[in-house]
C-alpha positions as CSV (number, residue, x, y, z in Angstrom):
1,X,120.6,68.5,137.8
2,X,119.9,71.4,135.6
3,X,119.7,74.6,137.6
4,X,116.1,77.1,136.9
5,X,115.7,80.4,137.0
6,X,112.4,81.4,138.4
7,X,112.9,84.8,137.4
8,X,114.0,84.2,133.6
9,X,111.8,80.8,132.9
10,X,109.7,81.1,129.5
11,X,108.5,78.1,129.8
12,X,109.1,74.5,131.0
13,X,109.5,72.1,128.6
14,X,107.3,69.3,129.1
15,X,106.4,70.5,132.7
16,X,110.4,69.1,133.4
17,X,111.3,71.8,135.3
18,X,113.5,73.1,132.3
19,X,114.0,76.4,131.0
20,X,114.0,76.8,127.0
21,X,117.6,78.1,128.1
22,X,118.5,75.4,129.4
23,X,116.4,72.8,127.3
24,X,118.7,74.2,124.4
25,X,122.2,74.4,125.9
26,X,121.5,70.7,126.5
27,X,120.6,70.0,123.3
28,X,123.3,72.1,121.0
29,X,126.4,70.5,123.3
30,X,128.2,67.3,122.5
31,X,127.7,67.5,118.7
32,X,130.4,67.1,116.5
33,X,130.8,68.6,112.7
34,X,129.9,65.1,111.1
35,X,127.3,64.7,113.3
36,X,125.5,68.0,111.8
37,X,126.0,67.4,108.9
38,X,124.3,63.8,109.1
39,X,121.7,65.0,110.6
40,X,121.0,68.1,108.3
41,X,121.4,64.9,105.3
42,X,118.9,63.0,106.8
43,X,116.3,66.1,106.8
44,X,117.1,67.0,103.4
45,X,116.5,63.9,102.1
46,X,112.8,63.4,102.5
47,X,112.4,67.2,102.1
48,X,113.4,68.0,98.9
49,X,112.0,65.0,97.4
50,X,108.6,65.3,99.3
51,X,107.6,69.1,97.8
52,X,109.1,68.3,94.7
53,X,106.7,65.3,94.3
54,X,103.9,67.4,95.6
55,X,103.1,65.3,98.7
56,X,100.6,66.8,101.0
57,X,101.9,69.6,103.7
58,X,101.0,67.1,106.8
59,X,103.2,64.8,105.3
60,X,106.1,66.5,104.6
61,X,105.9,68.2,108.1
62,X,105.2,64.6,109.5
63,X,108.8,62.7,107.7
64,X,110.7,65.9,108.0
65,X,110.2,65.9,112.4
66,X,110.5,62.2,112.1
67,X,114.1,62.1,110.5
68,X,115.3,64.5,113.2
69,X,113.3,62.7,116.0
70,X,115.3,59.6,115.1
71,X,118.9,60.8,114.8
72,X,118.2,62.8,117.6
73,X,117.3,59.3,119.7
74,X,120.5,57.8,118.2
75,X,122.4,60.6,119.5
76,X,120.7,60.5,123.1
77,X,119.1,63.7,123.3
78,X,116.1,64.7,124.9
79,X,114.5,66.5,121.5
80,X,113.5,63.7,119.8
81,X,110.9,63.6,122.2
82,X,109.3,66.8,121.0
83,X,110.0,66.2,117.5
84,X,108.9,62.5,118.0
85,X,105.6,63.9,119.4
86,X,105.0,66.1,116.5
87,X,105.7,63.6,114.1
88,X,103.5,60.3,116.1
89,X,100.2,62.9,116.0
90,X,100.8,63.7,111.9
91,X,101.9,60.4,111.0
92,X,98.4,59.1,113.0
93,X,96.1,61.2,110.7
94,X,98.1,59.5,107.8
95,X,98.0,56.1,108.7
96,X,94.2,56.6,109.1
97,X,93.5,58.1,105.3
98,X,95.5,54.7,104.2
99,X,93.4,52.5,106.2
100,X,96.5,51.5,108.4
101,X,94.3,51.0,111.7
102,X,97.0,49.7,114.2
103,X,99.2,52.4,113.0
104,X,96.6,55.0,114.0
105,X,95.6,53.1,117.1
106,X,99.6,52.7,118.2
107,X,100.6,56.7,118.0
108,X,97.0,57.7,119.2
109,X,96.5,55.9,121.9
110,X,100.5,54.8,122.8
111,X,103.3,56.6,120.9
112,X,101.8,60.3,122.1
113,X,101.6,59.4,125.8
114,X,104.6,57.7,125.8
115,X,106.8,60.7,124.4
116,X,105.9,62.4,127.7
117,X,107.4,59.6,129.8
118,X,110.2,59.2,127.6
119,X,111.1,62.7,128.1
120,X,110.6,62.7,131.8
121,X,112.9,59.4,131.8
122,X,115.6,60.5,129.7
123,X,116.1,63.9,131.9
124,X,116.9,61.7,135.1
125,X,119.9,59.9,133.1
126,X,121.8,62.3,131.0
127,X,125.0,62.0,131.3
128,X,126.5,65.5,132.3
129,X,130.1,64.8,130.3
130,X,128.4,64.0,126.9
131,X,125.0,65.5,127.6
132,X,123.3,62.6,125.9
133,X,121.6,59.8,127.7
134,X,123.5,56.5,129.4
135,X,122.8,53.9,127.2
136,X,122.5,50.3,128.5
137,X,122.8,46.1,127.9
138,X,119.7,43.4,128.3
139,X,120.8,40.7,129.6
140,X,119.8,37.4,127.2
141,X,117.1,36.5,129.4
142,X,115.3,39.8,128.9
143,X,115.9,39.6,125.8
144,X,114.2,36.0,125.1
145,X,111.2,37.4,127.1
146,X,110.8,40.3,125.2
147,X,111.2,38.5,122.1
148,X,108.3,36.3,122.9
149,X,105.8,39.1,123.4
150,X,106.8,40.5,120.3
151,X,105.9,37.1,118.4
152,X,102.6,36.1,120.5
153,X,101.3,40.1,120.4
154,X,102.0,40.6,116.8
155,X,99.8,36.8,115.7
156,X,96.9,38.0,118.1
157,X,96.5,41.5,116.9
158,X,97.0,40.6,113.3
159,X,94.0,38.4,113.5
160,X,92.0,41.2,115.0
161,X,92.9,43.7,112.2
162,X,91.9,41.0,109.3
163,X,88.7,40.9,111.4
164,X,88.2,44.8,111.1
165,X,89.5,44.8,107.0
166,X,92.7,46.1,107.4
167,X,95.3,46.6,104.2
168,X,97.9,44.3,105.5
169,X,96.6,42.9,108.9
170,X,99.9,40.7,110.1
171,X,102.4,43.5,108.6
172,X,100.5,46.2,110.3
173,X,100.1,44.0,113.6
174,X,104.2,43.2,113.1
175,X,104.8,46.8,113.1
176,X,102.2,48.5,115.9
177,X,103.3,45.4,118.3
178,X,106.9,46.3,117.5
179,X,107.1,49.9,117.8
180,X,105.2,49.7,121.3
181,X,108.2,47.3,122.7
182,X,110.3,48.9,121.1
183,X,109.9,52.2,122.2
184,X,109.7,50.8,125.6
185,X,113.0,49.6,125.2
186,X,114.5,53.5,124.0
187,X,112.7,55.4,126.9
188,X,114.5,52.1,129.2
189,X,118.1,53.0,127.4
190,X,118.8,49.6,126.4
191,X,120.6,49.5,122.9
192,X,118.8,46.0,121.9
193,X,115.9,48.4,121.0
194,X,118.1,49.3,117.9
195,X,117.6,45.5,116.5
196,X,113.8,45.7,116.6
197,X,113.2,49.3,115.2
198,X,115.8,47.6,112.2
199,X,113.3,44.9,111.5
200,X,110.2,47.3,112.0
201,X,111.8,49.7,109.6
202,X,111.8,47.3,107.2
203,X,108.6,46.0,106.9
204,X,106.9,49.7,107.2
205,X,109.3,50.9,104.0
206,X,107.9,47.6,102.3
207,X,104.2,48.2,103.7
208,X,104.3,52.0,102.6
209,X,106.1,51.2,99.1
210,X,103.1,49.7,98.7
211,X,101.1,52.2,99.6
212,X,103.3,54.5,96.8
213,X,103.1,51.6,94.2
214,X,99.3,51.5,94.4
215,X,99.0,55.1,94.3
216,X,96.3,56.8,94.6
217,X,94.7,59.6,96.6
218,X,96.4,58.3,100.1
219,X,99.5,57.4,98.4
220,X,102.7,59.3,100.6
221,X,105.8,59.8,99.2
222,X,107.4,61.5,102.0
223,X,106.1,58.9,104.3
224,X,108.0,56.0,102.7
225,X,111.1,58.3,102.7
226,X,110.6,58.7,106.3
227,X,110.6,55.1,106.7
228,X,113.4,54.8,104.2
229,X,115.7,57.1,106.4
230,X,114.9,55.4,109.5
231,X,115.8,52.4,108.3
232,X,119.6,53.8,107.2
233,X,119.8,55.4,110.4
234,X,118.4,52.5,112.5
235,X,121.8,50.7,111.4
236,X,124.1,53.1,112.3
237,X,122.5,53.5,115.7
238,X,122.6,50.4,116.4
239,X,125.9,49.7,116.3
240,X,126.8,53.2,118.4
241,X,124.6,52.4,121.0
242,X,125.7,49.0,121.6
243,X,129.4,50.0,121.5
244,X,128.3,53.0,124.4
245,X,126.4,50.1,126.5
246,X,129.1,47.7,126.5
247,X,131.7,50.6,126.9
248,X,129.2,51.4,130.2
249,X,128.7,47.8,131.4
């Protein structure tokens, strides 16, 4: 447990019961050289493209907290909850200007209030040595279950968003139905949720290249690097967090 000051508290982040001190002595320890330097890659890369292509300030703000809110998750700290939140409430405005409904609908109405659990959850199982979260295994029956929903949720809702005109109504419902699991799945600490953010990352980068190819006054440049870099980093993630779960179990 992290220790408070009630005499030097600025503020708590995300009513945790966590100084900014403390929030950011959590966050800077445990990083290696490498590690920095990925991460600072990863930002860079959708920001200097984005403002050199002109993209729109809410986008470039959106992909830039979204690259560090998903190497931050790989890494197991509590940030990329705040930058996650940042990005979920830009990234909703976007998806509505494109007509991406279950997009909108997902970080509106799921995404947001889940970054708030996520946090909460994460803070109960840090690990004090590495100061990143303990990651864990599904076993294969959670896993078939899980896997189920994913297919039955993502054929229901993709005939309700052809119903309502959507762009790509069983892409869109592939990726809202996804994420929601999925991010289930990251605030739970398993590392299977690694294999479904892959496959989500894909189709979005396909769904948004699109969006790019058509062009356009909606079209987002920095969006579909967003996508692009969580895709990359997706992999790498993957295969760190299942070597930490197995190294745990």
């Amino acid at each position: 447990m992290l220790e408070t000051d009630p005499q030097g508290r600025f503020f708590y982040i995300f009513a945790a019961g966590m100084t900014l001190k403390e929030y950011i002595r959590l966050e800077t320890s445990g990083w290696k050289w490498y590690e920095v330097v990925y991460l600072a890659a990863c930002t860079l890369a959708i920001l200097v493209p984005s403002v050199i292509s002109g993209d729109s300030a809410i986008a470039v703000i959106s992909a830039t907290c979204g690259a560090i809110s998903v190497v931050l998750t790989g890494k197991g700290k509590l940030g990329t909850y705040i930058f996650g939140g940042i990005q979920c409430a830009l990234y909703s405005i976007i998806s509505y200007k494109a007509t991406y409904y279950g997009e909108t609908i997902l970080n509106v109405f799921y995404l947001i209030p889940l970054e708030f659990v996520g946090f909460m959850h994460w803070k109960k199982n840090m690990n004090a040595a590495s100061a990143e979260v303990i990651k864990l295994k599904m076993s294969n029956r959670q896993r078939a279950v899980w896997g189920a929903l994913l297919a039955a949720g993502t054929v229901a809702l993709g005939v309700i968003l052809r119903y309502f005109g959507d762009a790509m109504p069983m892409m869109d419902a592939f990726t809202t139905v996804g994420t929601m699991i999925a991010f289930v799945l990251t605030v739970k600490r398993y590392s299977e949720n690694w294999w479904i953010w892959i496959a989500i990352n894909v189709a979005t980068v396909i769904m948004w290249l699109g969006n790019v190819i058509e062009g356009g006054a909606n079209a987002s440049i920095a969006t579909l690097l967003m996508w692009s870099v969580y895709l990359v980093n997706s992999v790498i993630m993957m295969l760190r967090w299942q070597r930490e779960a197995s190294r745990n179990a």
